[in-house]
C-alpha positions in Angstrom: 17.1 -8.7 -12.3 13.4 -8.3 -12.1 11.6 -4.9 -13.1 10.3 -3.5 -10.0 13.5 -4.1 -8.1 15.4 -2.1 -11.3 12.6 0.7 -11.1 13.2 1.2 -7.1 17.3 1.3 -7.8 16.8 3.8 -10.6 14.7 5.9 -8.2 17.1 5.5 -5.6 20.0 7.1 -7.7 18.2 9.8 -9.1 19.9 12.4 -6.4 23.3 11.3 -7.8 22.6 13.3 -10.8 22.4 16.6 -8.7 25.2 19.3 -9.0 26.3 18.1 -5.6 26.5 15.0 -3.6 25.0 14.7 -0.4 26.9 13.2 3.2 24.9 13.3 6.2 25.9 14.5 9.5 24.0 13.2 12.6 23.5 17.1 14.2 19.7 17.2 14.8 18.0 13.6 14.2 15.0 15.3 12.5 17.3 17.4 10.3 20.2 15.8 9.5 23.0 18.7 7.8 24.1 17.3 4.2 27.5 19.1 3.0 29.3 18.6 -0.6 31.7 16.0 -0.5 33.0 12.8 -3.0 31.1 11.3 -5.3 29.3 8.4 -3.2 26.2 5.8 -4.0 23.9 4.6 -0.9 26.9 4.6 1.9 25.9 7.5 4.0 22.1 6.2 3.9 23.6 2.6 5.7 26.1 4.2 7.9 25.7 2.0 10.8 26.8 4.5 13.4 24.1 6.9 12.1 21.4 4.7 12.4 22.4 3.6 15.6 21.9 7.0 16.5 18.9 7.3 15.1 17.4 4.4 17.0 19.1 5.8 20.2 17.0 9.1 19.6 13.8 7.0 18.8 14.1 5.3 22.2 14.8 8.3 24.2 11.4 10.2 23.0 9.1 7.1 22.7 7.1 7.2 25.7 4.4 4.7 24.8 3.2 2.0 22.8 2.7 2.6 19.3 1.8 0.8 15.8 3.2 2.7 12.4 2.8 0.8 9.2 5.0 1.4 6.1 3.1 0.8 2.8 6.0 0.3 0.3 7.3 -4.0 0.0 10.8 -2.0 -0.7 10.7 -0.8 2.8 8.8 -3.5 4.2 12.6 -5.5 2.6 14.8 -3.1 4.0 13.6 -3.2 7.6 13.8 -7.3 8.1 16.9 -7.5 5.9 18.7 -4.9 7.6 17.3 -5.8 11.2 16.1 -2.1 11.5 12.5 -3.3 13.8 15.0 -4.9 16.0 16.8 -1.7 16.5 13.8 -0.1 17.9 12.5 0.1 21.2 9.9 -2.7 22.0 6.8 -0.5 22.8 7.2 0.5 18.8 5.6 -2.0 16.5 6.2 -2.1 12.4 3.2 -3.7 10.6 3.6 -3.9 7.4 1.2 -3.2 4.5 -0.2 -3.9 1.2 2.9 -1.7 -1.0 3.3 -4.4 -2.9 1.4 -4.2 -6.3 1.6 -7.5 -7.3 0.6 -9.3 -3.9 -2.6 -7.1 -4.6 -3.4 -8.2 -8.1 -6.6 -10.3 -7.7 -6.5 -14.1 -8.5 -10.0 -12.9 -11.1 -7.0 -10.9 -13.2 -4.4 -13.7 -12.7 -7.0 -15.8 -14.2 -7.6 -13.5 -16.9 -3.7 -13.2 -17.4 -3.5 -16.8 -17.7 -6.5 -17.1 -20.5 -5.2 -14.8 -22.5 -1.6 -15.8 -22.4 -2.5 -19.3 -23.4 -4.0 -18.7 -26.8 -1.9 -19.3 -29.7 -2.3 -16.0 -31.2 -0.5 -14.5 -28.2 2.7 -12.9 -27.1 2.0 -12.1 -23.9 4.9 -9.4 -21.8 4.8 -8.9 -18.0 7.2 -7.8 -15.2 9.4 -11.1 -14.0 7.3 -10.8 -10.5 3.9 -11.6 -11.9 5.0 -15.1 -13.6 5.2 -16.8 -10.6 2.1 -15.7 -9.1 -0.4 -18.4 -8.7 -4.0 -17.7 -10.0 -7.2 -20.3 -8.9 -5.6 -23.3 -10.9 -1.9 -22.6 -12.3 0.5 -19.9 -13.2 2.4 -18.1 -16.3 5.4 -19.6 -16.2 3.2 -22.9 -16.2 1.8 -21.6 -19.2 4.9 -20.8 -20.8 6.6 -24.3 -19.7 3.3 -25.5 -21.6 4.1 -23.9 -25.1 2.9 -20.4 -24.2 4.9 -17.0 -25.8 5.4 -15.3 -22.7 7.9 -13.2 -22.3 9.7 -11.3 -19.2 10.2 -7.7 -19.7 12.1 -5.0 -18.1 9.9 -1.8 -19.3 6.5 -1.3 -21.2 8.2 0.6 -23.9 9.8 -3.1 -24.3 6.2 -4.4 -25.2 6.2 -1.5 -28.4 9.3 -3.3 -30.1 8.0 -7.0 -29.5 4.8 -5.7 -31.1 6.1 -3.9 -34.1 8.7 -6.9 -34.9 5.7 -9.4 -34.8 3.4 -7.7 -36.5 1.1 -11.0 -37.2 1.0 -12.0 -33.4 -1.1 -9.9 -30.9 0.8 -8.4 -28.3 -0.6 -8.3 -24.6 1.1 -6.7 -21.5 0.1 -7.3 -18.1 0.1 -3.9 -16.7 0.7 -4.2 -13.2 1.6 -1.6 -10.1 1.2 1.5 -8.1 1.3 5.0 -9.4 5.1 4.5 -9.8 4.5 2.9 -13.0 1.4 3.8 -14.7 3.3 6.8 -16.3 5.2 4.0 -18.2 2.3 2.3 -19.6 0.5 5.4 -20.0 3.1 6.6 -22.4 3.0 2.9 -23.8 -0.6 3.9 -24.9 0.4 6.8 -26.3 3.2 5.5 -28.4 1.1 2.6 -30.1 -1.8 5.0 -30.8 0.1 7.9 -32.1 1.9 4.9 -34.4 -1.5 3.5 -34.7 -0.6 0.0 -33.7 -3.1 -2.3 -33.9 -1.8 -5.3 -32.6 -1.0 -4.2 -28.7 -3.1 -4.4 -26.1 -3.0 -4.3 -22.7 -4.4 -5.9 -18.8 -4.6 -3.1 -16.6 -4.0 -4.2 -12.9 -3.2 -0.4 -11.9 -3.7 0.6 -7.7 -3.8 3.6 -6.0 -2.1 3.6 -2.7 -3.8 6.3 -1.1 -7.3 4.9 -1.1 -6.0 1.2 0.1 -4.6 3.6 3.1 -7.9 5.2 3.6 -9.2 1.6 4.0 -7.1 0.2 6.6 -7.9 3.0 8.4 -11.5 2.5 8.2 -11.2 -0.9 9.4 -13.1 -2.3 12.1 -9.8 -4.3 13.1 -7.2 -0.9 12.2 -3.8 -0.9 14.2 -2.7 2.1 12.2 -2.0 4.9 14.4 0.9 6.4 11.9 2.4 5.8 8.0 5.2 5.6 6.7 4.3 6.6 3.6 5.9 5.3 -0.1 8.7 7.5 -1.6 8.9 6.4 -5.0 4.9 6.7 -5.3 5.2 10.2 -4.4 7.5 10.9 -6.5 5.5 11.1 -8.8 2.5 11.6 -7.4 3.6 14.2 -4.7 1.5 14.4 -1.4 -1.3 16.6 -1.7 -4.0 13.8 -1.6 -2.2 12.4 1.7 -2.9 16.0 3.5 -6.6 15.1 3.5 -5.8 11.9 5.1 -3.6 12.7 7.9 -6.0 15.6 8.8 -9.3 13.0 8.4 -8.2 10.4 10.4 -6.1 12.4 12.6 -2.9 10.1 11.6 0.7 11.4 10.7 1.9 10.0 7.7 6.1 10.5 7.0 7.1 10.0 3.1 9.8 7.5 3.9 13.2 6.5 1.8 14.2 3.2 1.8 17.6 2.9 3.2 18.0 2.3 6.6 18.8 5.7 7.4 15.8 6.8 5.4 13.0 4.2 7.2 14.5 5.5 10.7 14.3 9.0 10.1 10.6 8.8 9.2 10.2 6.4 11.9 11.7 9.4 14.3 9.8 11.9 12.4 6.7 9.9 13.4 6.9 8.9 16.7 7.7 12.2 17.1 3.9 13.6 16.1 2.5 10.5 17.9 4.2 11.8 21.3 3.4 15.4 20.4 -0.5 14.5 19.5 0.2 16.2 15.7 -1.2 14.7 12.7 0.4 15.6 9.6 2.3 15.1 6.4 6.1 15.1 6.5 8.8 14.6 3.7 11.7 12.5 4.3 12.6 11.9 1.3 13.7 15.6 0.2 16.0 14.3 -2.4 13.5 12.7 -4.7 9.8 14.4 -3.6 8.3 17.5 -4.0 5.1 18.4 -2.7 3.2 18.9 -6.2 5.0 15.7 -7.7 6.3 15.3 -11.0 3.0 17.2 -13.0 3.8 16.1 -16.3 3.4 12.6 -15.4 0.6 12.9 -13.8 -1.1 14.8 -17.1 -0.1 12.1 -18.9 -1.8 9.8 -16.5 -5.1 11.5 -16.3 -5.1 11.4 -20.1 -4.7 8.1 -20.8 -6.1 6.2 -17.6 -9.7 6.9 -15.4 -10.3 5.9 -12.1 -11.9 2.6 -11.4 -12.8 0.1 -8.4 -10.2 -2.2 -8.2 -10.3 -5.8 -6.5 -7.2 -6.0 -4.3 -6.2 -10.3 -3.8 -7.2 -10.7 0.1 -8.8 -7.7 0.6 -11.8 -7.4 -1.6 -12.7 -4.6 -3.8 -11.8 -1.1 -2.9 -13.5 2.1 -4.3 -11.8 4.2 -6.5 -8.4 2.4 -6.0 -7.5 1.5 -10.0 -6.8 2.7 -13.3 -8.4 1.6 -15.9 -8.1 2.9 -19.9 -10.2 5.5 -20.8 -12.8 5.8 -23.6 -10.4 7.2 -26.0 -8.1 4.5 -25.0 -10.8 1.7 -24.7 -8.9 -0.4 -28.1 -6.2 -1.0 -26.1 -7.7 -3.1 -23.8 -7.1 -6.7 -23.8 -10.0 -7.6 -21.6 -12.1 -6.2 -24.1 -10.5 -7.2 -27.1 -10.2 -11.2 -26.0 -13.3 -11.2 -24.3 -12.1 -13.1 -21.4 -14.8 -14.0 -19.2 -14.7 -12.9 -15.6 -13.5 -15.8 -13.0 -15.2 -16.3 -9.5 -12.4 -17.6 -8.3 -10.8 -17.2 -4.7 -7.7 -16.9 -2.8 -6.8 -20.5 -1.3 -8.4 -20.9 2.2 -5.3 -21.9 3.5 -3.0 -18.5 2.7 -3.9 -15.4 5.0 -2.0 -13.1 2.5 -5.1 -10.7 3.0 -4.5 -10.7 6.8 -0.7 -9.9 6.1 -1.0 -7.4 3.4 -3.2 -5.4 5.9 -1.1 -5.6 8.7 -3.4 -7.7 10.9 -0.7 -11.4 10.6 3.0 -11.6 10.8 4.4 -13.5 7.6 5.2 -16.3 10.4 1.9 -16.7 11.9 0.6 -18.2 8.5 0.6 -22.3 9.7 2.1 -22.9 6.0 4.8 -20.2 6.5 8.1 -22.0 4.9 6.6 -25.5 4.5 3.8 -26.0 2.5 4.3 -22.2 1.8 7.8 -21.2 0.2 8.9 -19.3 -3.2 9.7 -22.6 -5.0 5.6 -23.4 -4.1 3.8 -20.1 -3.3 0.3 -20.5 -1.5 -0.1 -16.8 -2.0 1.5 -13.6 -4.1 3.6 -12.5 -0.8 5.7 -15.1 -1.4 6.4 -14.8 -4.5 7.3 -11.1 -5.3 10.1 -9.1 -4.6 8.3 -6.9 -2.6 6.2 -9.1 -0.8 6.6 -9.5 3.0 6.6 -13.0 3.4 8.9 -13.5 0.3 11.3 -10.9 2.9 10.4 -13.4 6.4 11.3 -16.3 3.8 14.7 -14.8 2.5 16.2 -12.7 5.6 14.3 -14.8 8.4 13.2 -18.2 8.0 14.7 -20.0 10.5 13.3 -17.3 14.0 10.4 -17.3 12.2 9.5 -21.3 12.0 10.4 -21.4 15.3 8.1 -18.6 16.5 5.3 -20.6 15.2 6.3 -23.6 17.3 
């Protein structure tokens, strides 16, 4: 089971652990009433007479055409596995965006990844996702096919272990995600310097989701007129910083679940602004995010990481979107420590993963889209991660969507 999938499902049950469990009840389709009841999982959140309610309700106040984009590769999953676009009326279009982090790790720090991995020296740890991923020439699991100590883990704390067992070897891991998992490898920082480890280091391919919003929105070629924004981000984050965008840009912007239940509530709660000409921030997802976040991750964030541009693969390089270690931290840093030199390389000409990851192409108006393009041979990261959107046309659509490009 790969990590990021295993981080979303352990998000996804953190409201088990509440005093009470929740059922809904379809009374008001913006407020659905939760009551005690048995013990359950994700049941109520794929009841399939709720959601066909909910899509009923969408139709009935949707008066015009409009375009909402949800950021998260989780929801971007659950809404072409579980059919929940085709649900919705057909003046309501669902663009999906770049939520998935490693789709957005450039092909410079695949490259680098890559370099580093391949020296003898090395143990090199990353997320299952990121192996597959192809950089200008080749891939990690190439590398490791090759000879190469690379090794698939499920948490960065995982990286401490491999580093104090092998104490001769240097220990790299690739650092890769949103703001849902920089806490983890912030606290991996913290650990090896507090034990003073000196043979860990790390690749930092940390984004920020709200400036990659702020950028789409910015865009000459911008569809965006609402967001349905990441749950699991916000969970940690909290929404403070999305406030300033919703009132900038004049844009609502739901934090959204990701059970069907969950993506058509905030696609109610949406349309429902968009109708009503509001532009705010709304919370969904009640039963994992608060306003302020969780704070103490966040601290731990700010002391370990500072804010940096960050190249996003197919979209160029967006200000202020990335972590990178700070000062006290600057040891720790692979790229420093290997002195890797930076690569020029591009995307392949042939993949539009940028257009896709910024909502401007469907998965299935890529010509290579399931033939020269496919997870066994990925042009492009979207088809190779979990998260990635045309990994999710591949999976739960291949066949309508070959046939849409004929």
């Amino acid at each position: 089971m790969k990590k990021c999938y295993m981080l979303k499902t352990s998000f996804r049950f953190l409201w088990l652990f509440s005093n009470v469990t929740r059922q809904i009840q379809f009374d008001r389709p913006d407020r659905p009433v939760v009551k005690p009841d048995v013990m359950k999982f994700i049941d109520e959140y794929r009841d399939a007479t709720i959601a066909r309610q909910y899509a009923t309700a969408i139709a009935q106040i949707t008066t015009q055409p409009w375009t909402i984009m949800e950021i998260c590769g989780g929801q971007t999953h659950a809404i072409v596995k579980f059919g929940i676009d085709e649900l919705l009326p057909r003046e309501i279009t669902l663009i999906h965006g770049p939520g998935c982090p490693v789709c957005v790790t450039s092909v410079e720090l695949i490259d680098q990844a890559i370099a580093i991995a391949s020296l003898p020296e090395v143990i090199f740890c990353s997320f299952g996702d990121m192996l597959r991923v192809p950089g200008s020439q080749t891939d990690l699991l190439t590398v490791k096919a090759k000879g190469g100590d690379i090794r698939m883990v499920y948490s960065p704390l995982d990286v401490l272990k491999i580093a104090l067992t092998h104490p001769t070897k240097q220990v790299v891991f690739f650092a890769v995600g949103f703001e849902t998992t920089a806490p983890a490898t912030a606290m991996l920082v913290y650990q090896a310097s507090q034990q003073r480890i000196d043979n860990l280091s790390l690749l930092v391919s940390h984004v920020l989701v709200p400036p990659a919003m702020e950028t789409i929105l910015a865009s000459p070629h911008n569809q965006v007129q609402g967001f349905l924004a990441a749950g699991h981000v916000c969970t940690v984050m909290g929404y403070r910083e999305y406030e300033a965008i919703a009132h900038t840009y004049h844009v609502p912007i739901v934090i959204t679940g990701f059970e069907p239940v969950d993506i058509l509530q905030g696609i109610y709660l949406c349309i429902k602004q968009l109708e009503s000409g509001q532009a705010k921030v709304e919370n969904q997802y009640t039963r994992s995010v608060r306003q302020p976040g969780n704070e103490i991750a966040q601290k731990l964030m700010r002391d370990v990481f500072v804010v940096v541009p960050r190249q996003w693969r197919g979209i160029g390089e967006i200000p202020q979107s990335g972590l990178g270690l700070c000062e006290t931290y600057a040891d720790f840093d692979a790229a420093r420590r290997f002195n890797i030199a930076r690569s020029e390389a591009t995307e392949r000409t042939e993949c539009i993963s940028g257009l896709v990851l910024q909502g401007v192409k469907k998965p299935y108006e890529c010509a290579a889209f399931g033939t020269r393009c496919t997870p066994e041979h990925p042009l492009g990261a979207p088809m190779v991660s979990s998260e990635g959107a045309c990994a999710a046309y591949y999976r739960y659509r291949q066949q309508s969507a070959i046939l849409a490009q004929t």
